[in-house]
DSSP file (Angstrom, degrees, kcal/mol; ACC not computed):
  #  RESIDUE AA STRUCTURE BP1 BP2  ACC     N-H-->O    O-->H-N    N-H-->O    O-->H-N    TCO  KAPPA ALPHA  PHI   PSI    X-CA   Y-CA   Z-CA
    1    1 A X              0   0    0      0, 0.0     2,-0.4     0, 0.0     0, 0.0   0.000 360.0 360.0 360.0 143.8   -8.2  -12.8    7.0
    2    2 A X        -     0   0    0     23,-0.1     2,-0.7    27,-0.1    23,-0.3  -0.895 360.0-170.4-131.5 107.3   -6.8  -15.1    4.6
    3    3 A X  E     -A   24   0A   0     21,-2.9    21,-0.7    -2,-0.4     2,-0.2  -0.924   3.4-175.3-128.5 115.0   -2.8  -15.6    4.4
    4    4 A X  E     -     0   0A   0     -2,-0.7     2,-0.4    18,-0.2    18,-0.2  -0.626   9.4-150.0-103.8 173.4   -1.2  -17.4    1.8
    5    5 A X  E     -A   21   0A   0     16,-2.5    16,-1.2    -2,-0.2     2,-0.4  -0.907   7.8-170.9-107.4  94.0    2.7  -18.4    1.3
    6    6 A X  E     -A   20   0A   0     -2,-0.4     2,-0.7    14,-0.2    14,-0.2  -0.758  17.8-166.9-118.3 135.7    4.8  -18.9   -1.9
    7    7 A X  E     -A   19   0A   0     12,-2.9    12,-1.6    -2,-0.4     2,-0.5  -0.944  14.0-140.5-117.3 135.3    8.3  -20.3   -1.1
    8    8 A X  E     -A   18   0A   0     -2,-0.7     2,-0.4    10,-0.2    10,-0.2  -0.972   5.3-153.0-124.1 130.0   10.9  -20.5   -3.5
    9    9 A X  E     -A   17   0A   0      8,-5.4     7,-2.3    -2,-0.5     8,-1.4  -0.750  23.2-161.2 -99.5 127.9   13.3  -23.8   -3.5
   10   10 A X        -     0   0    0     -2,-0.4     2,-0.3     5,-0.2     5,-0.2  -0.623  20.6-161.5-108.5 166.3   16.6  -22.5   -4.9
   11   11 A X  S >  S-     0   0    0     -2,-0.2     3,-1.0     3,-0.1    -2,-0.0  -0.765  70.5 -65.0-136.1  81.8   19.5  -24.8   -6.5
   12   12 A X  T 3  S-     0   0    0     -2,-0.3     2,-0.8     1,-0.2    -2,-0.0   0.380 119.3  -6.6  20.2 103.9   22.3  -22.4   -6.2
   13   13 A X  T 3  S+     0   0    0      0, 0.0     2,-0.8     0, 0.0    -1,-0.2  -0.908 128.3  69.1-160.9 -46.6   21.9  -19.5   -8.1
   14   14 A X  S <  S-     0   0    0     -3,-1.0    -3,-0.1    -2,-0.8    -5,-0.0  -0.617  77.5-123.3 -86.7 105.6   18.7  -21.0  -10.0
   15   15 A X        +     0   0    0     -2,-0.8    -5,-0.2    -5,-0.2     3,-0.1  -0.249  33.6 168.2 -64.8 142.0   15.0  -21.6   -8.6
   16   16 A X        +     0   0    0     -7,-2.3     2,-0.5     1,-0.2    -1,-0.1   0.242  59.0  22.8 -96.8 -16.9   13.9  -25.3   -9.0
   17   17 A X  E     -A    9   0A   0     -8,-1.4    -8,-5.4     2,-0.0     2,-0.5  -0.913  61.4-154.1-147.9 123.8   11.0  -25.8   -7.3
   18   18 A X  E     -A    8   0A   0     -2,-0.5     2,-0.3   -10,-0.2   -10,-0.2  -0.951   6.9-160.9-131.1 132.4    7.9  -23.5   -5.7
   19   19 A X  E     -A    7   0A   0    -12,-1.6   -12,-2.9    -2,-0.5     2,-0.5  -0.722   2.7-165.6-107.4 140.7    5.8  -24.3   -2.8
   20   20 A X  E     -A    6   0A   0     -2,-0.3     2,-0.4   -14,-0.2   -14,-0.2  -0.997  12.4-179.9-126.2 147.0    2.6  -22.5   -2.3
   21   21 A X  E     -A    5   0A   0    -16,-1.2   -16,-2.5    -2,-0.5     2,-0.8  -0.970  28.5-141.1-139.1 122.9    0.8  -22.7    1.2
   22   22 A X  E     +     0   0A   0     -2,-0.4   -18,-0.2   -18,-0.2     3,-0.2  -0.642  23.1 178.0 -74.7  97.2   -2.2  -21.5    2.4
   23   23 A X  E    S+     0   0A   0     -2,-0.8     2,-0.2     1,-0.2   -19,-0.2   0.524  72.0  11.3-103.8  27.8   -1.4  -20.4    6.1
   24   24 A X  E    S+A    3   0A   0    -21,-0.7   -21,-2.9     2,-0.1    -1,-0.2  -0.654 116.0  34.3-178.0 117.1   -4.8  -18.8    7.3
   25   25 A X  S    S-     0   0    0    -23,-0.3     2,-0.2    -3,-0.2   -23,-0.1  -0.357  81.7 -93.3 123.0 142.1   -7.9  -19.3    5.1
   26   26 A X     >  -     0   0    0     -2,-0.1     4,-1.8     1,-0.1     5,-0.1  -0.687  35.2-101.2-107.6-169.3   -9.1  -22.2    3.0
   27   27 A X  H  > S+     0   0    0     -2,-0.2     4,-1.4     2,-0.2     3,-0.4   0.955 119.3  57.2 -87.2 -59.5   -8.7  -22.8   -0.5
   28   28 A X  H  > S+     0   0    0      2,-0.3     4,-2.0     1,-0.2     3,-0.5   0.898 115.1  47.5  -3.1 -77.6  -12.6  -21.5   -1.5
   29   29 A X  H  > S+     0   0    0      1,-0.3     4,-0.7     2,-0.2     5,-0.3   0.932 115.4  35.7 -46.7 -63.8  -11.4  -18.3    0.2
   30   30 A X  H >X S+     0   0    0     -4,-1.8     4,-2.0    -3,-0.4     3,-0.7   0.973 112.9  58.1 -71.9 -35.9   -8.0  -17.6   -1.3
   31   31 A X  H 3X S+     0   0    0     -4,-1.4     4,-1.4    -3,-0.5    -2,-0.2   0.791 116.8  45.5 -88.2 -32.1   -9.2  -19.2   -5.2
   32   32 A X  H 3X S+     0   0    0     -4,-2.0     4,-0.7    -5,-0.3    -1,-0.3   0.421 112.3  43.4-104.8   3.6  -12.2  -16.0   -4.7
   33   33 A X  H <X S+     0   0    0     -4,-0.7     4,-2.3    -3,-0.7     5,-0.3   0.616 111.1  53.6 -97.6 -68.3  -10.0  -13.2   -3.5
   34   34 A X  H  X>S+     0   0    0     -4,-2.0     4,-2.2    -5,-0.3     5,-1.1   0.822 117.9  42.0 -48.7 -31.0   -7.3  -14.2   -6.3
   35   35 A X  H ><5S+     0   0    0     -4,-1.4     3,-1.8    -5,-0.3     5,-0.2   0.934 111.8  52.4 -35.0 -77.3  -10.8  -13.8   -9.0
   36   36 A X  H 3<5S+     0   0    0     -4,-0.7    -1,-0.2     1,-0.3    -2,-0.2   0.627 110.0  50.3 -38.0 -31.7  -11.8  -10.7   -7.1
   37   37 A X  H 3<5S-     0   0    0     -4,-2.3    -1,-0.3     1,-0.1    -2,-0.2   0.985  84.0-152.5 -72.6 -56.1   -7.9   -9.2   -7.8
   38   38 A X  T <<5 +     0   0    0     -4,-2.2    -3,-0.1    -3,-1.8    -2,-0.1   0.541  59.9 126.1  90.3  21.9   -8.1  -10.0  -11.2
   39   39 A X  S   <S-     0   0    0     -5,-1.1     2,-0.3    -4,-0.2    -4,-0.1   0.739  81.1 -84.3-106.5  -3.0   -4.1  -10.2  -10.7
   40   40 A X        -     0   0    0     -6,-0.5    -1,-0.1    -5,-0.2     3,-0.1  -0.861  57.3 -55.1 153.2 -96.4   -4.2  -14.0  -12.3
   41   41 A X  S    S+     0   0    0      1,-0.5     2,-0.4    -2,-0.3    -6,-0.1   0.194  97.3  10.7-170.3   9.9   -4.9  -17.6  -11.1
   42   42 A X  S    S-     0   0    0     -8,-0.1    -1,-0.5     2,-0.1   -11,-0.0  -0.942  93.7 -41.2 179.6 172.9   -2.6  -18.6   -8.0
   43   43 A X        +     0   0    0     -2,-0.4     2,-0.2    -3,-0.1    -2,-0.1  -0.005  58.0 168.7 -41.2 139.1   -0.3  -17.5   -5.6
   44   44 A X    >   -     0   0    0      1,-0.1     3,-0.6    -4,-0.0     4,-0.1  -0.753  41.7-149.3-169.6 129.3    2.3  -15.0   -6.6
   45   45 A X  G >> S+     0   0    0      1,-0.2     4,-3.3    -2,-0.2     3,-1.1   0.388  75.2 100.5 -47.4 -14.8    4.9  -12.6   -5.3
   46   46 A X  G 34 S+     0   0    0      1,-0.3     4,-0.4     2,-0.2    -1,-0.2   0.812  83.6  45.2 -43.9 -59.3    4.5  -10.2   -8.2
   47   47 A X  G <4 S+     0   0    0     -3,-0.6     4,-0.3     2,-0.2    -1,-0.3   0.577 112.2  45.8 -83.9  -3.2    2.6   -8.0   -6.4
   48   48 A X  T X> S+     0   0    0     -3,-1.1     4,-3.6     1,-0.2     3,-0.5   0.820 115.0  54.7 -58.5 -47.3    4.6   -7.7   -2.9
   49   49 A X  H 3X S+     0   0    0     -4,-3.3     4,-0.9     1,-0.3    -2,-0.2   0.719 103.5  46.6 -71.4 -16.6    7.7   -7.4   -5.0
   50   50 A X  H 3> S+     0   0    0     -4,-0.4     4,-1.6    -5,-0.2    -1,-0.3   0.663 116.8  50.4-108.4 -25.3    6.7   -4.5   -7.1
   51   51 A X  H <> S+     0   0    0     -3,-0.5     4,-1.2    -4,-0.3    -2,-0.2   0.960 113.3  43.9 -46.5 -72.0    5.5   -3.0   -3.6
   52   52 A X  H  X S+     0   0    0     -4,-3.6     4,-0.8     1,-0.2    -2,-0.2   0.712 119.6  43.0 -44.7 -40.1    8.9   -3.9   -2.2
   53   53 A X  H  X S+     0   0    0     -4,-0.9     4,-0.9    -5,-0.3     3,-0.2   0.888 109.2  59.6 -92.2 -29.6   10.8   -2.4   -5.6
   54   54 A X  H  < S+     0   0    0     -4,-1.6    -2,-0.2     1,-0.2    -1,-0.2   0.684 111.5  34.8 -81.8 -10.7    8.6    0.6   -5.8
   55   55 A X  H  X S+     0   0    0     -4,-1.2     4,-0.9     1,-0.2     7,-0.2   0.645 110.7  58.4-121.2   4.7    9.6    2.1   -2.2
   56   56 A X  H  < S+     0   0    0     -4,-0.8    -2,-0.2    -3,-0.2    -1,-0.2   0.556 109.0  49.4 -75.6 -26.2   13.3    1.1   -2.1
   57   57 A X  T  < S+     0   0    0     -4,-0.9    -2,-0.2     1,-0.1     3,-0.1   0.260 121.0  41.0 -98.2  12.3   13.6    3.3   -5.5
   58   58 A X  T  4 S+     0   0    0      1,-0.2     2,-0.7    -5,-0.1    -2,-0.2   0.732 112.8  49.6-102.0 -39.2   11.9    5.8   -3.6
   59   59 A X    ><  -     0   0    0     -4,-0.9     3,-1.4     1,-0.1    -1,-0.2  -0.926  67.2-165.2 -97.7  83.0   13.3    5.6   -0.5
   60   60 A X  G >  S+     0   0    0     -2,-0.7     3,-2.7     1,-0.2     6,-0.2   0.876  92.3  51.5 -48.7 -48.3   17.2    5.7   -0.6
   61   61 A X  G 3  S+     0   0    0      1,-0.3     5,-0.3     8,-0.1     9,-0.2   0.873 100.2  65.7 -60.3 -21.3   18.0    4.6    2.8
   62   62 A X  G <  S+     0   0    0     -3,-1.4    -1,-0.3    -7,-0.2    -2,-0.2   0.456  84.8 115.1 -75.2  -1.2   15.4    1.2    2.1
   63   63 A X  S <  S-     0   0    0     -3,-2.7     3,-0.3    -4,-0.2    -6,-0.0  -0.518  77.5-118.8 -76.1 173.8   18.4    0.1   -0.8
   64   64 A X  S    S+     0   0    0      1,-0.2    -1,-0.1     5,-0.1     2,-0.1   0.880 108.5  31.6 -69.3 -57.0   20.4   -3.1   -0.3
   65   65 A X  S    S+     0   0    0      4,-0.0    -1,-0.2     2,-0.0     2,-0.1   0.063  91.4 131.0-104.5  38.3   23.8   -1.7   -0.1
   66   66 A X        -     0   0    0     -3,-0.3     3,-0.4    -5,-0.3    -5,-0.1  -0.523  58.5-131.5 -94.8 163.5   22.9    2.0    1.7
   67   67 A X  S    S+     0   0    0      1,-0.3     2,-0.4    -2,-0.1    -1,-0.1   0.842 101.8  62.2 -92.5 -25.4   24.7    3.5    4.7
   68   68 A X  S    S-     0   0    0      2,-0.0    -1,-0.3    -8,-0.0    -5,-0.1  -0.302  73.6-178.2 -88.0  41.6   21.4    4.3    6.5
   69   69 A X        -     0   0    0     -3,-0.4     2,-0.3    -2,-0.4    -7,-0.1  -0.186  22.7-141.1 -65.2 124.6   20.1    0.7    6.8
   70   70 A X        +     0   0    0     -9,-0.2     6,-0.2     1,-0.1    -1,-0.1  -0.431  43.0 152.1 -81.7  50.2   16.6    1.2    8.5
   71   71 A X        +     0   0    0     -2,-0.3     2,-0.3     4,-0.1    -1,-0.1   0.506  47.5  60.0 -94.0   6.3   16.7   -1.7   10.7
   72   72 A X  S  > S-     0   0    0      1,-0.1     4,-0.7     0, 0.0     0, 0.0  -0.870  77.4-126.1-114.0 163.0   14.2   -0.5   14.1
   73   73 A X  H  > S+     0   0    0     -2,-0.3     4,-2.3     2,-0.2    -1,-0.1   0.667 104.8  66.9 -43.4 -55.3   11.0    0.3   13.7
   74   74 A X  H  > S+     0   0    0      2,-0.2     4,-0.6     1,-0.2     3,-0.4   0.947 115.7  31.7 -21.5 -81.7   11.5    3.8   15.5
   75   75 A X  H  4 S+     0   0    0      1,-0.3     4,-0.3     2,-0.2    -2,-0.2   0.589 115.3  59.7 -84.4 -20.2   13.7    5.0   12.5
   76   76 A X  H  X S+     0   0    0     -4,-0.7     4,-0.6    -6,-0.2     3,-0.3   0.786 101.4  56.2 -87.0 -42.2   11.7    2.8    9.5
   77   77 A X  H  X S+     0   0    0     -4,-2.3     4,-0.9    -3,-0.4    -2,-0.2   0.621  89.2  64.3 -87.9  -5.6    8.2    4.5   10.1
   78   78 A X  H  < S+     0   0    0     -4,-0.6     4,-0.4     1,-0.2    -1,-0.2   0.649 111.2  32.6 -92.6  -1.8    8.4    7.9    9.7
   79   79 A X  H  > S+     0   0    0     -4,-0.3     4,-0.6    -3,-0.3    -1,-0.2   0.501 111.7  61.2 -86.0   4.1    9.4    8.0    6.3
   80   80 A X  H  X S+     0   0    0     -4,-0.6     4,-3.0     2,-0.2     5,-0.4   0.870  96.1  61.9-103.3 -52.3    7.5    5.1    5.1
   81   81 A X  H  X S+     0   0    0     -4,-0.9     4,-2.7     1,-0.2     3,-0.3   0.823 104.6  47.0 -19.2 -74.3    4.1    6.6    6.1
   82   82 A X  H  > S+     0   0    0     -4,-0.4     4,-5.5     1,-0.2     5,-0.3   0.940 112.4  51.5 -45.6 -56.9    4.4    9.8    3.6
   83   83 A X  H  X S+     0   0    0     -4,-0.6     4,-3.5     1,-0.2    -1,-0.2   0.839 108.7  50.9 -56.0 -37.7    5.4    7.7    0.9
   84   84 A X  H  X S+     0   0    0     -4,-3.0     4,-3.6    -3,-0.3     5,-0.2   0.907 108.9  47.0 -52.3 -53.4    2.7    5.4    1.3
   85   85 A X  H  X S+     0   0    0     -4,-2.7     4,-0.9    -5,-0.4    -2,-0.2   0.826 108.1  53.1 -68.0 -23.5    0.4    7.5    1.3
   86   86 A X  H  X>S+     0   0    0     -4,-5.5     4,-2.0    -5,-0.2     5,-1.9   0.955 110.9  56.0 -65.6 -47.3    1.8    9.4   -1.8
   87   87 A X  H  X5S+     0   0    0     -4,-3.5     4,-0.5    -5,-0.3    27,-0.4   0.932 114.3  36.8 -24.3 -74.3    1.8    5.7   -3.4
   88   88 A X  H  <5S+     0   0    0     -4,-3.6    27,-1.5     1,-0.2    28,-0.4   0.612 127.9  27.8 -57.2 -25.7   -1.8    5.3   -2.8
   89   89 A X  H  <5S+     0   0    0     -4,-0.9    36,-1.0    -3,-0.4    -1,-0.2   0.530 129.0  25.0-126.7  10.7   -3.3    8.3   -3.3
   90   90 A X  H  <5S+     0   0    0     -4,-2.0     2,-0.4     1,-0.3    -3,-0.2   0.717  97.0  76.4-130.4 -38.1   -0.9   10.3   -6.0
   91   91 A X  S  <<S-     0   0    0     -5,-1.9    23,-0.7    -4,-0.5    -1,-0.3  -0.883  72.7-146.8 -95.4 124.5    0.8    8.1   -7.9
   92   92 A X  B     -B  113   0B   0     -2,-0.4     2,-0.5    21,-0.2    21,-0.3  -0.514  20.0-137.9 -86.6 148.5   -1.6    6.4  -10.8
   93   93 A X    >   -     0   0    0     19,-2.3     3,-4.1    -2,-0.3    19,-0.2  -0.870   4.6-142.9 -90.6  81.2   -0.6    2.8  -11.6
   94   94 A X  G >  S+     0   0    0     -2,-0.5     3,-1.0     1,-0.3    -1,-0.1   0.577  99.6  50.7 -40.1 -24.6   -0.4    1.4  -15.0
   95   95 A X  G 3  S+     0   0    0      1,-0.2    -1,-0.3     3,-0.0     0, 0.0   0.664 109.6  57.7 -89.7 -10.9   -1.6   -2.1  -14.5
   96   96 A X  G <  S+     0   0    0     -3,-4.1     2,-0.6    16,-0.2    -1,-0.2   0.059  85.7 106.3-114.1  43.6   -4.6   -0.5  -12.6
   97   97 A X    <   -     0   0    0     -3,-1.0     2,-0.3    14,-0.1    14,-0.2  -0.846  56.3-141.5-132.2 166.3   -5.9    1.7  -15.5
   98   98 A X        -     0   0    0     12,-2.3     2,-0.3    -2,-0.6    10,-0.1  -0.772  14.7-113.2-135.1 146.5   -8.8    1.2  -17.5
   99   99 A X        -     0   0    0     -2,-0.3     2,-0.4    10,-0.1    10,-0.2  -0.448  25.1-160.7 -68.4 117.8   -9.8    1.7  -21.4
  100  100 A X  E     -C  108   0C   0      8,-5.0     8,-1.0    -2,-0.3     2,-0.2  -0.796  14.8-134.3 -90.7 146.1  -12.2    4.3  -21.8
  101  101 A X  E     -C  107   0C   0     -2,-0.4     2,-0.5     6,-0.2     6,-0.2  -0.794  12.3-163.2-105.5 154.0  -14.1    4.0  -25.4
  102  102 A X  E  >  -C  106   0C   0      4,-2.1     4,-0.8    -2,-0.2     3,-0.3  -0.878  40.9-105.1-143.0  73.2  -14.1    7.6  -26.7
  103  103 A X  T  4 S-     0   0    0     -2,-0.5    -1,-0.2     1,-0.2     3,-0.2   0.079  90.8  -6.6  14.1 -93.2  -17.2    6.8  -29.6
  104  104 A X  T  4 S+     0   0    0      1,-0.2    -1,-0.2    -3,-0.1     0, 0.0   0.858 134.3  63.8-106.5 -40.5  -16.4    6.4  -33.4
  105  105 A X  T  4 S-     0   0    0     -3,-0.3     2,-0.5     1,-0.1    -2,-0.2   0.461 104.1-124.9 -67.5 -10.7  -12.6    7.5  -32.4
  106  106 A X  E  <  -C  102   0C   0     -4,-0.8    -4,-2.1    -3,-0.2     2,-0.2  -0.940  40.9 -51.9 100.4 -97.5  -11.8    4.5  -30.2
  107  107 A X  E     -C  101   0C   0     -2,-0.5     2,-0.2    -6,-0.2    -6,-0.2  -0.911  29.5-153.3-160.6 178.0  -10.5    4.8  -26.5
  108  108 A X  E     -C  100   0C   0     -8,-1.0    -8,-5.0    -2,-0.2    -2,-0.0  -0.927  30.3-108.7-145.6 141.8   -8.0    6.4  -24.1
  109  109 A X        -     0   0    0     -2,-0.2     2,-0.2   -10,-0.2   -10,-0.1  -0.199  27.0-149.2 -51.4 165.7   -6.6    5.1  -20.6
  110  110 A X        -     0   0    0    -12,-0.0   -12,-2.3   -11,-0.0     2,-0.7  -0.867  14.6-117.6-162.5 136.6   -7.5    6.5  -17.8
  111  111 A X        -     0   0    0     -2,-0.2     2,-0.7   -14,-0.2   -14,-0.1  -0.296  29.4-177.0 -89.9 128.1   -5.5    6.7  -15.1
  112  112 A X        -     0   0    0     -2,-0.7   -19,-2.3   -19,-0.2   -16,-0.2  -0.512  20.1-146.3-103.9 123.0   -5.9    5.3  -11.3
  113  113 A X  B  >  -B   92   0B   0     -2,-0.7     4,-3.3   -21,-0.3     5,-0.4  -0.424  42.2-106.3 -65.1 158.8   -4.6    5.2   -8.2
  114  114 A X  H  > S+     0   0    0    -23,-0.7     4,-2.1   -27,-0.4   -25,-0.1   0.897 118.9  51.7 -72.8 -29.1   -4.9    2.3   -6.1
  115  115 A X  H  4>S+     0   0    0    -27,-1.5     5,-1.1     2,-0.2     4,-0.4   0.915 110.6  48.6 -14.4 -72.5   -7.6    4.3   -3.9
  116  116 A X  H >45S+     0   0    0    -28,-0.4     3,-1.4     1,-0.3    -2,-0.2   0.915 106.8  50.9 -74.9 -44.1   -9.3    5.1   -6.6
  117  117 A X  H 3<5S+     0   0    0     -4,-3.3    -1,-0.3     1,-0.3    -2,-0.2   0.995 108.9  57.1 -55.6 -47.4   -9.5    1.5   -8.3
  118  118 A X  T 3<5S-     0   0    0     -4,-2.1    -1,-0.3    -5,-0.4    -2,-0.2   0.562 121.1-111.7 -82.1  17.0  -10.8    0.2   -4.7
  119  119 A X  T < 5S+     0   0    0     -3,-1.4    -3,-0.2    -4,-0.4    -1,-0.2   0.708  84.1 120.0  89.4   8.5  -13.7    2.8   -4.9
  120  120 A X      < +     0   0    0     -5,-1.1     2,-0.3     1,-0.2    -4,-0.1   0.764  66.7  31.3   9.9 -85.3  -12.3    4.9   -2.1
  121  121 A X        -     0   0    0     -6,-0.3    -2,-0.2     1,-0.1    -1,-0.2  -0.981  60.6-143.4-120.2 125.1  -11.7    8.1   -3.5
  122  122 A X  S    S+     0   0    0     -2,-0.3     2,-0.1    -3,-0.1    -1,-0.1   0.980  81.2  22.6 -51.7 -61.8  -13.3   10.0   -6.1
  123  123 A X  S    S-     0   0    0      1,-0.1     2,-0.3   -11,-0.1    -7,-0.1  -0.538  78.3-103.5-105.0 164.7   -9.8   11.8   -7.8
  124  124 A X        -     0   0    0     -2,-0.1     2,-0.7    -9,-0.1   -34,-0.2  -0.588  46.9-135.2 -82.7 169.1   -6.4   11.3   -8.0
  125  125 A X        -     0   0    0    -36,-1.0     3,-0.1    -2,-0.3    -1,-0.0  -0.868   2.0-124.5-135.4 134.1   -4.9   13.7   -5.7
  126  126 A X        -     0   0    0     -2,-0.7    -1,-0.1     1,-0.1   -35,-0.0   0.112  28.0-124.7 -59.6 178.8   -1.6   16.2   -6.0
  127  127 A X  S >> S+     0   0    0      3,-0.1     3,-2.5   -37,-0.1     4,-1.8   0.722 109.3  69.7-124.1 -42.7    0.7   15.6   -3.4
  128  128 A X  H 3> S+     0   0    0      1,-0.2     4,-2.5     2,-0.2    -3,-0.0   0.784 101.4  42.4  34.8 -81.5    0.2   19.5   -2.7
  129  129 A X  H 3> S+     0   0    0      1,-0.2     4,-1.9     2,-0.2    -1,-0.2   0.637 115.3  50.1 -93.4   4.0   -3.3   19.0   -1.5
  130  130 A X  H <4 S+     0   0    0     -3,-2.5    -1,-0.2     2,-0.1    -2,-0.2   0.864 113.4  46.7 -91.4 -29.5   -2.1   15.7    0.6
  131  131 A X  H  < S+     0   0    0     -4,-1.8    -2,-0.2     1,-0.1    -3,-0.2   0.951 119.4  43.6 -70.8 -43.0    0.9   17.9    2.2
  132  132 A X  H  < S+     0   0    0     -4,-2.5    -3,-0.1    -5,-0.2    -2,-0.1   0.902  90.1 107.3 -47.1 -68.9   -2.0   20.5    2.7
  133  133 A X     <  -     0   0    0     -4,-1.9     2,-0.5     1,-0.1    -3,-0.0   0.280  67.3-135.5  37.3 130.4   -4.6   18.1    4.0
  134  134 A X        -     0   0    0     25,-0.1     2,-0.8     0, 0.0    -1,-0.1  -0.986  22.6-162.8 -72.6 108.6   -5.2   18.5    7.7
  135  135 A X        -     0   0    0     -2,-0.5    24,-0.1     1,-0.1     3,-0.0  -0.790  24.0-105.8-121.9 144.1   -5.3   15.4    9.4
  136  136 A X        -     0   0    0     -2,-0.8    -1,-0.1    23,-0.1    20,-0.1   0.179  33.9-118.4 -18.2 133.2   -6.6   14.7   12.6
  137  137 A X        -     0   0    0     18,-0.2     2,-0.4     1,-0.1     0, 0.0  -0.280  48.6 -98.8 -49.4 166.8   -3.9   14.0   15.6
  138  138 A X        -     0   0    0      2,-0.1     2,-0.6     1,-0.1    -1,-0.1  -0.899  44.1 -97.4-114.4 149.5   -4.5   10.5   16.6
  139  139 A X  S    S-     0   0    0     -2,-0.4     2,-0.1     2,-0.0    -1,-0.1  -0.269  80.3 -18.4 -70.8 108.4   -6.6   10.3   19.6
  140  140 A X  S    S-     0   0    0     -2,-0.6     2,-0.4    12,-0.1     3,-0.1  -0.380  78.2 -99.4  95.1-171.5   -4.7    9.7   23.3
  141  141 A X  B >   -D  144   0D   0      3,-0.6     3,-0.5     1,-0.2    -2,-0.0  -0.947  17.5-125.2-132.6 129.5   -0.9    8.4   23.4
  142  142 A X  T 3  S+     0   0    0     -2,-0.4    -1,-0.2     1,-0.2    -2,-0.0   0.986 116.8  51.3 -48.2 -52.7    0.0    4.6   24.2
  143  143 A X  T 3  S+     0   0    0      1,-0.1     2,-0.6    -3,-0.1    -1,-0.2   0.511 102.0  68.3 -79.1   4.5    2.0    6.2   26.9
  144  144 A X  B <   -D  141   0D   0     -3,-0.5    -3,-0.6     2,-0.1     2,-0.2  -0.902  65.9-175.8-109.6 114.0   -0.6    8.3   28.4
  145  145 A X        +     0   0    0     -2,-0.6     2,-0.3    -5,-0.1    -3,-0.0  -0.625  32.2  24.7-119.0-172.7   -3.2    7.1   30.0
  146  146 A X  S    S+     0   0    0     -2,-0.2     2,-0.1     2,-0.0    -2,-0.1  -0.697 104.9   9.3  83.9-146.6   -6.4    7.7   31.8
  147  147 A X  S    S-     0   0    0     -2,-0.3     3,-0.0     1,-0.1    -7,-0.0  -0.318  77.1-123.2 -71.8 140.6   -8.7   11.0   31.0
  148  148 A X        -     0   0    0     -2,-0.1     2,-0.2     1,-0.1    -1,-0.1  -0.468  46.5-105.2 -74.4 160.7   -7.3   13.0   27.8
  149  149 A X     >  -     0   0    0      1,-0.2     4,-1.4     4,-0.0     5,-0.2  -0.432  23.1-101.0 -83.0 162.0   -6.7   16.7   29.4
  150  150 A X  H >> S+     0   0    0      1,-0.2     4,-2.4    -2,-0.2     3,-0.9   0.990 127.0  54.8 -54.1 -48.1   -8.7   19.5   28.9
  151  151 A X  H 3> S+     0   0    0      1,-0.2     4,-3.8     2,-0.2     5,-0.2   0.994 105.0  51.7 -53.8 -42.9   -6.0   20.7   26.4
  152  152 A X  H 3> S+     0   0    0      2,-0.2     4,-1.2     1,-0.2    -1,-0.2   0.882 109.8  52.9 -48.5 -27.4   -6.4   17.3   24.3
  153  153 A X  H XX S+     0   0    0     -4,-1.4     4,-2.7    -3,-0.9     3,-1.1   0.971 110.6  50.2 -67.7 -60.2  -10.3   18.1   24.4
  154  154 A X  H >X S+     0   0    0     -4,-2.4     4,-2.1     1,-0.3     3,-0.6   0.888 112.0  45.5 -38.8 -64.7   -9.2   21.5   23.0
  155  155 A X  H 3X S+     0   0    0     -4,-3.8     4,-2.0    -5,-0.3    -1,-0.3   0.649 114.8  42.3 -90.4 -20.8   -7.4   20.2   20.6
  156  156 A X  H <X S+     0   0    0     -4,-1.2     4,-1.8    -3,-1.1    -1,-0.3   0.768 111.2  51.5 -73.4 -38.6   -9.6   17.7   19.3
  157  157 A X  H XX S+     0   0    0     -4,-2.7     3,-0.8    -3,-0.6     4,-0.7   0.965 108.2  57.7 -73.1 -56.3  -12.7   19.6   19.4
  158  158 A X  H >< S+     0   0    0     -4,-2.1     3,-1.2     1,-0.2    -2,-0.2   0.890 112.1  44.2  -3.2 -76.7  -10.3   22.2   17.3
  159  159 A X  H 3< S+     0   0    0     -4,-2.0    -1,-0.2     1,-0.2    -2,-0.2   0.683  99.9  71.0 -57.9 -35.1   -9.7   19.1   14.5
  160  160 A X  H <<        0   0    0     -4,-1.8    -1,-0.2    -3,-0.8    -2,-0.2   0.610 360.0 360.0 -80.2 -20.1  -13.1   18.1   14.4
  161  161 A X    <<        0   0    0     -3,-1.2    -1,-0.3    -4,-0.7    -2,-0.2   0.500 360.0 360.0 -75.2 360.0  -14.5   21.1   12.5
């Protein structure tokens, strides 16, 4: 795992100054994931932030000045989940779509999800057939422990077909 840092030094109202730190990984490591991204040539916020702007304009209660400020954990993860996964697997991305050449006539985009750019998933996906979807339960409880019950068996053995 490789985690870098970008600080920004502000002078009231205007940044002056930006520190970048690498705080797990070395520099070999981070200089070949930023290749691999293709997203440019050093550290940068761009793409957190565009993360960050795209699910606060999705997610009313995630704005700055809203009444329903999501501040535990409890109350922040069960709407962020759906949306993510609509993100990832439904909504195509401009910056990740690629020129197809179309013979004499030129090209057309075509358009990806971020799934689909990392080689994932074959299609983009409705959000339909992800609300449709059946997905496993997840297996056992933090708060239960020991042998799952014969009904968990049921119910798993159920999911597994």
């Amino acid at each position: 795992m490789v985690i870098g840092q970008v600080a920004k030094q502000h002078q009231g109202r205007r940044v002056c100054g930006v520190i970048q730190r690498i705080l797990q990984g070395s520099a070999a490591q981070v200089q070949a994931l930023i290749q691999a991204s293709q997203g440019g040539s050093q550290l940068n916020t761009a793409f957190i932030e565009r993360l960050n702007a795209t699910f606060r304009s999705r997610l009313a209660s995630l704005g700055r000045r809203s009444r329903a400020m999501l501040r535990q954990t409890e109350t922040l993860t069960p709407p962020v989940y759906p949306l993510g996964s609509v993100y990832n697997l439904c909504s195509d991305n401009e910056s990740l779509r690629l020129k197809l050449w179309v013979g004499e006539r030129g090209f057309r985009w075509v358009r990806r999800t971020p799934v689909l750019a990392a080689g994932i998933t074959d299609h983009c996906r409705r959000i339909k057939e992800l609300l449709l979807n059946r997905l496993a339960p997840p297996v056992g409880s933090p708060a239960h422990r020991g042998r799952p019950s014969a009904e968990e068996w049921e119910l798993l053995a159920k999911w597994a077909l």
